[in-house]
Residue, then its C-alpha position, 0 to 999 in steps of 0.5 A: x859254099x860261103x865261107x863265115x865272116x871268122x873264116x873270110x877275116x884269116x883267109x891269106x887272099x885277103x890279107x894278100x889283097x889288104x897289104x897289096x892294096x895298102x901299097x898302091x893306094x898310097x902310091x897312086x891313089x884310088x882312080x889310079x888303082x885298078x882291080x886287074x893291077x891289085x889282083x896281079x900284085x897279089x897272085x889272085x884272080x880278079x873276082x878276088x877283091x869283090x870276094x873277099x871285099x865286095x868292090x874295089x871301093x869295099x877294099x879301099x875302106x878296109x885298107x884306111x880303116x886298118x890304117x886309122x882305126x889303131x890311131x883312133x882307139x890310141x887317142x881315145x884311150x889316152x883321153x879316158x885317162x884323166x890326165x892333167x892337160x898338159x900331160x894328156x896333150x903330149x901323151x896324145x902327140x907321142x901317140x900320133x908320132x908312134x903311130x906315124x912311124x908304125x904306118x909312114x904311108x899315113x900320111x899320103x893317104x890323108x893327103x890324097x883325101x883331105x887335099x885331092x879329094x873332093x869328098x874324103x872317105x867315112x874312115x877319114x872323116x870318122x877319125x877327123x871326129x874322133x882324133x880333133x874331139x879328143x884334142x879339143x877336149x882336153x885343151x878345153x879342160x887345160x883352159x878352164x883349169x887354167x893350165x893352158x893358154x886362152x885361144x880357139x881349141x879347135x884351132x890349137x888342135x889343129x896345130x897340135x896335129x900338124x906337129x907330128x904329120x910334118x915333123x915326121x914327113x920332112x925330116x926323114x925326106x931330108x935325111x934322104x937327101x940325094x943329088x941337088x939336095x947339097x947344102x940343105x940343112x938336116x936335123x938331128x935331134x928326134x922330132x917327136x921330142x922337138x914337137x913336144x918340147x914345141x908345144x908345151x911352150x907354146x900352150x902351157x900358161x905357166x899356172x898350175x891347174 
């Protein structure tokens, strides 16, 4: 018998599958990611992940939706509330550091997509959208009420975004340091606010809106 939809999203073979598959993916990929390796991590049989997900590529969605989705509704939800721009700009940076250090796999997956994969997948491109949108916005909104330096916003936007990705990933590589890392300089100060304070000298005009 068919389980309902409710019943499906509670079954603990499926959380199995969506933390298991969350591991490998960022570890070795999608191509490198068989269903027989996904379903012996997760103790199920192997019809489990077209089950509960319809194919491997069904499973590989829901994983990156579980990932982005939080990140998208965060931003969003920053962007509805009106701030000055400069203000709304940092909320929305403190935003994607938090939730870079809730999901430190994020970045392997956007790298795999955006960098190794010719097409990235819908989750990727829809939060692209949505995350470069909200930031445009609101540097658009900071120009026009002078707030914020002239300049291409998709541009500053981009930039904007590289902040928190290699902020977040570098340092906590060289904190690890390890054997031949001897001599490489470490940082000790929080890169979120480093990124910030960064930004907001870089971007504020200094007139009031």
């Amino acid at each position: 018998m068919n389980q309902t939809a409710p019943a499906l999203a509670e079954s603990p073979t499926r959380r199995r599958l969506l933390e298991v598959g969350r591991r490998l993916f960022a570890q070795r990929g999608f191509a490198g990611t068989s269903v027989r390796a996904l379903t012996r991590e997760a103790g199920t049989n192997l019809g489990a992940v077209t089950y509960h997900f319809g194919s491997k590529e069904g499973l590989y969605g829901a994983v990156l939706a579980a990932c982005l989705e939080p990140l998208r509704r965060r931003l969003e939800e920053i962007g509805r509330q009106n701030l000055p721009a400069l203000d709304g700009l940092e909320a929305m940076v403190r935003g994607f550091f938090r939730h870079l250090a809730e999901n430190p796999d994020m970045p392997r997956f956007m790298v795999q997509e955006l960098v190794l994969g010719e097409h990235p997948h819908p989750e990727v491109v829809e939060t692209i959208r949505a995350v470069l949108g909200a930031l445009t916005a609101v540097l658009r909104k900071g120009q026009k009420e002078g707030s914020i330096v002239g300049g291409d916003p998709v541009l500053q936007a981009l930039t904007v975004l590289s902040q928190p990705v290699y902020l977040s990933v570098v340092p906590a590589v060289l904190r690890k340091g390890g054997a031949g890392w001897e001599g490489i300089p470490r940082p000790h100060s929080s890169p979120e606010e480093h990124g910030v304070s960064i930004l907001r000298r870089a971007l504020a005009s200094g007139r009031a809106p």
